[in-house]
C-alpha positions as CSV (number, residue, x, y, z in Angstrom):
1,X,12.8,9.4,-8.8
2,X,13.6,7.4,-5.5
3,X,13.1,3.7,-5.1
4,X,9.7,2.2,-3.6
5,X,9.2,-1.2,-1.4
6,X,7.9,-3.5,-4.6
7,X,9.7,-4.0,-7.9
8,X,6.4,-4.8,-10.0
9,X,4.0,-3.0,-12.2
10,X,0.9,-2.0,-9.7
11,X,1.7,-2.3,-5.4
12,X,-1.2,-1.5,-2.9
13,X,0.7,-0.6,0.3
14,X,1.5,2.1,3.1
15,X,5.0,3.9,3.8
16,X,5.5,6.6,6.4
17,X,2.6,5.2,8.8
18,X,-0.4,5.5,7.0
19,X,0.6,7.0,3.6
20,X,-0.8,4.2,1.2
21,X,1.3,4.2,-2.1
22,X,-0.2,2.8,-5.2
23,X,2.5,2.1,-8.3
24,X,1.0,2.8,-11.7
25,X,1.9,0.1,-14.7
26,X,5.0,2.1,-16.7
27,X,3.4,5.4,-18.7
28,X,3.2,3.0,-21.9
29,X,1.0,0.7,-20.2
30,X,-1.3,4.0,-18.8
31,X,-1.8,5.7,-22.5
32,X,-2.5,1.9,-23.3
33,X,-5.4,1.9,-21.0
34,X,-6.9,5.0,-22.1
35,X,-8.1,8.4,-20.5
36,X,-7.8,7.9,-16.7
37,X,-10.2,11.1,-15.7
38,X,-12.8,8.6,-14.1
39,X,-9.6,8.2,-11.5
40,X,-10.1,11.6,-10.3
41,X,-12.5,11.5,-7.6
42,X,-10.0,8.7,-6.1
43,X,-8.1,11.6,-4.8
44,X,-10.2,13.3,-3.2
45,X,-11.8,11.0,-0.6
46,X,-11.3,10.8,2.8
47,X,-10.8,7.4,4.4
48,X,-10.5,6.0,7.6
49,X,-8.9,3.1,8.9
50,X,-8.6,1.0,12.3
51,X,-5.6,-1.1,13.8
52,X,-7.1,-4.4,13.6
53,X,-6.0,-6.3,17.0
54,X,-3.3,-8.3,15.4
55,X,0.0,-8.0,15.4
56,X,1.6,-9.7,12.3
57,X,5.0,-11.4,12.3
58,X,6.7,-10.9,9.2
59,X,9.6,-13.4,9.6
60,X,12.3,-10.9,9.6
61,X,9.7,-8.3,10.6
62,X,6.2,-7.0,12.8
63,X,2.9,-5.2,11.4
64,X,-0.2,-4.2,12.4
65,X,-2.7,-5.0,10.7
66,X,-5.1,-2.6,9.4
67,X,-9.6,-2.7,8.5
68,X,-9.9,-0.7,5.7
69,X,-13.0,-0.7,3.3
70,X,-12.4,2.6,2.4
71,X,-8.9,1.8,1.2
72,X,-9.8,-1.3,0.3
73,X,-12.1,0.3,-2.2
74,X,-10.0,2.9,-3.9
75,X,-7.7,-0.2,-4.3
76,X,-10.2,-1.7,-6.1
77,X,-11.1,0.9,-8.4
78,X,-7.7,1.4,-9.2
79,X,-7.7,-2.2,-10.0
80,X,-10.2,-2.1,-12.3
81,X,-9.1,0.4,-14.2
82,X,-5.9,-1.3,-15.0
83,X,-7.8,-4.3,-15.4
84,X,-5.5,-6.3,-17.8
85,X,-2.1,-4.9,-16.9
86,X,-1.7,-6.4,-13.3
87,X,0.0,-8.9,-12.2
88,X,-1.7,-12.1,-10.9
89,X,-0.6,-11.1,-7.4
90,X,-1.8,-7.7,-7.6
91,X,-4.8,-9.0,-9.2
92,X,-5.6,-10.4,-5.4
93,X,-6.9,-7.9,-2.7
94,X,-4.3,-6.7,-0.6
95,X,-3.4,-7.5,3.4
96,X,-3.5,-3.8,4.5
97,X,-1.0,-3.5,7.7
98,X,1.5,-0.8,8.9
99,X,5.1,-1.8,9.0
100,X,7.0,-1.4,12.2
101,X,10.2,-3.5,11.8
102,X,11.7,-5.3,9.1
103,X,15.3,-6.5,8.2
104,X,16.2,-7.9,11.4
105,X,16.8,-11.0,12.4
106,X,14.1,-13.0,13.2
107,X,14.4,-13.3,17.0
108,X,14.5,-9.8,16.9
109,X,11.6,-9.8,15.5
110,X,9.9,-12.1,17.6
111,X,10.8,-10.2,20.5
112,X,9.0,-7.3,19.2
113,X,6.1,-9.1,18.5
114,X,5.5,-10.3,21.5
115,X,6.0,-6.7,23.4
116,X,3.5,-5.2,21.0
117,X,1.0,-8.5,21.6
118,X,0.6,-7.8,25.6
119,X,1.0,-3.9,24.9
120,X,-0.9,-3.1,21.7
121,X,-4.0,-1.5,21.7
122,X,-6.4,-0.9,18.3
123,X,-7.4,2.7,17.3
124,X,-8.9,4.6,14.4
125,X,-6.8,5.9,12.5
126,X,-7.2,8.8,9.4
127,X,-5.8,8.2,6.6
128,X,-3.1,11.8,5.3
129,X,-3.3,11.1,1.4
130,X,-2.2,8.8,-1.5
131,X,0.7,8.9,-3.6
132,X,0.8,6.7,-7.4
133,X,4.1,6.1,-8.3
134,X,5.1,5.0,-12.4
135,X,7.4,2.3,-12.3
136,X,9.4,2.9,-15.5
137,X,11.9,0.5,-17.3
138,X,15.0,-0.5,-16.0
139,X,13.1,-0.4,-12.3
140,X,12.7,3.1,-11.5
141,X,10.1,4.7,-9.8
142,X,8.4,8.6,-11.0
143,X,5.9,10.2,-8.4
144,X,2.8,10.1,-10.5
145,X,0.9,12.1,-7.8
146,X,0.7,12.9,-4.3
147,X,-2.4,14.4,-1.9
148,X,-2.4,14.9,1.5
């Protein structure tokens, strides 16, 4: 158990780089849904990514955003096969983008954005695995399962 970024039922996002992270509705919500073997294959894609040339400001925070249809596909299969258990945010299609900063003030942040504006360069980037996370009650999170 260890705590993840988001504090609702099913999050899209990356940790560690580019580790995405998906969060599973709580197991109650999965044996609602019904067998999840169709998932399988999810796991066991490659997927590549590129740095989009942007850097984001976050407020308190910088990113880089990420092109993804790869990802952005496995996201929506996942989607749809928790298709009446999402959120109406998570319903939406993600922003992909790596986290570099957050939590600091925001002319902190600023200041970084604007280094990593005049320095930043895109690249490709390969994506090291997924990990699905349950969120249980009392907000929890259980490591579903993790590739790499």
């Amino acid at each position: 158990m260890g705590g993840r970024p988001a504090s609702r039922p099913f999050s899209a996002g990356t940790q560690q780089g580019a580790r995405p992270y998906f969060a599973f509705p709580s197991s109650s919500a999965v044996a609602a849904a019904g067998d999840q073997r169709p998932l399988e294959g999810i796991w066991r894609r490659a997927v590549t990514a590129r740095h989009d040339n942007r850097v984001r400001l976050l407020g308190r925070g910088v990113a880089f955003d990420v092109r993804s249809e790869g990802l952005l596909a496995i996201r929506d299969e996942l989607a749809e096969a928790f298709r009446g258990l999402l959120t109406p945010q998570d319903q939406a299609r993600p922003h992909l983008h790596i986290t570099v900063q957050n939590k600091v003030e925001p002319a902190v942040a600023r200041a970084l954005a604007d280094q990593l504006k005049a320095e930043f360069r895109p690249r490709a980037l390969q994506i090291s695995g997924l990990a699905a996370w349950h969120y249980r009650d009392g907000g929890t999170w259980e490591l579903a399962k993790k590739t790499s």
